[in-house]
C-alpha positions in Angstrom: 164.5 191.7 -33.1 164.8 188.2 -34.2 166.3 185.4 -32.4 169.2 185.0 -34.9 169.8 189.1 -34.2 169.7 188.4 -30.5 172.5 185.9 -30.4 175.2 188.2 -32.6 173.7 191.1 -30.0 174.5 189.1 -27.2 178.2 187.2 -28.9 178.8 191.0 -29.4 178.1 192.1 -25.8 180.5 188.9 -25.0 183.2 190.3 -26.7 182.9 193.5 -25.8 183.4 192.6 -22.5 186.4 191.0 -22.9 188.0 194.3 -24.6 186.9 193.0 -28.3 185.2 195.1 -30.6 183.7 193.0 -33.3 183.3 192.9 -36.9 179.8 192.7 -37.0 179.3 191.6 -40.4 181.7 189.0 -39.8 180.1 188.0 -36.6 177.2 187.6 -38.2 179.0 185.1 -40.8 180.5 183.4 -38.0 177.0 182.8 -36.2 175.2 181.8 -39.5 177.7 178.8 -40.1 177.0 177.2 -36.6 173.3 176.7 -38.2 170.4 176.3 -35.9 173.0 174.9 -32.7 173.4 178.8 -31.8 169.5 178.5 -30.2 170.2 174.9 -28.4 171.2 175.6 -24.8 174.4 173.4 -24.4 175.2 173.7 -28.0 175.6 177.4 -28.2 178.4 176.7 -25.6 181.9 176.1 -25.4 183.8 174.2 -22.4 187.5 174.8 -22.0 187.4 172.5 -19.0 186.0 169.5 -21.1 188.8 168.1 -23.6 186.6 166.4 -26.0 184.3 169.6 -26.4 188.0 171.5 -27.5 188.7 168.1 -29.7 184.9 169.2 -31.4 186.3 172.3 -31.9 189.9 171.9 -33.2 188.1 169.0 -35.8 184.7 170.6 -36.9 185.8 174.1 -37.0 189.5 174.8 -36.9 190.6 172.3 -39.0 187.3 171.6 -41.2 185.8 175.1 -41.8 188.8 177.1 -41.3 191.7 174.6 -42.9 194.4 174.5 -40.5 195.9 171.9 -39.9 199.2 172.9 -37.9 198.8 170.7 -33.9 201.0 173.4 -32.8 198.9 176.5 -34.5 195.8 174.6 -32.7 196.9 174.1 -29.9 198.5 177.7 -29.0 195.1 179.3 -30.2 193.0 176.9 -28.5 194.8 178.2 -25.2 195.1 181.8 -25.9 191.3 181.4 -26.4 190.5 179.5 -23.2 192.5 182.1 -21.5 191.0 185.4 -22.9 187.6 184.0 -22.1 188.8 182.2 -18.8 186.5 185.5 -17.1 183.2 184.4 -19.0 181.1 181.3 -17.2 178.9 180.6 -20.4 181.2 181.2 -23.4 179.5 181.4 -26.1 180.2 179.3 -29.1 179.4 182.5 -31.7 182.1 184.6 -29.7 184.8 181.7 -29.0 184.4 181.1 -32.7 184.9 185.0 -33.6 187.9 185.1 -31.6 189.3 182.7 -33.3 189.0 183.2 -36.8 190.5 186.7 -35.8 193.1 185.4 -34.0 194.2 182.8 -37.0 193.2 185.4 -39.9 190.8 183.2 -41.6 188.4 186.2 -42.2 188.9 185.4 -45.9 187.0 182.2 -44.8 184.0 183.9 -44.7 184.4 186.6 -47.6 
């Protein structure tokens, strides 16, 4: 199994445990557009607890990959997010991402 299949295994397993069955094609779409930062340690993460790591989010991938632009659409997915994976200590950046491109149906993003 290679390294890339071992992340989307282990985003899936994330998910999964949160009551999330996953697209896997599209997880696999989702984990190809974060590039190589889905092997780095700290970058394959996301903090809910650390504002300027949800800022990174809302500007590189809501609002730049995904296109929206709506504070108030951000800011409500942004939290429902948090929450869902407010169980999970290490959230992973492939699975946070996955949630919310579900959550804001921007699958078409990645057709």
């Amino acid at each position: 199994m290679s390294k890339f299949d071992e992340v989307v295994a282990k985003a899936a397993a994330q998910l999964k445990d949160l009551g999330i069955k996953a697209d896997e094609d599209l997880l696999r779409k989702v984990a190809k557009s974060q590039g190589p930062s889905i092997y780095l340690k700290d970058a394959s993460l996301v903090s809910c607890g650390d504002e300027a790591e949800l800022k990174r989010v809302e500007d590189n991938f809501i609002v730049k990959k995904l296109g929206v632009t709506d504070k108030k659409t951000i800011d409500k997915v942004l939290e429902t997010a948090c929450t869902k994976f407010k169980p999970v200590r290490q959230k992973m950046r492939v699975a946070f991402y996955y949630f919310l491109v579900k959550e804001l149906n921007k699958e078409s993003v990645f057709a």
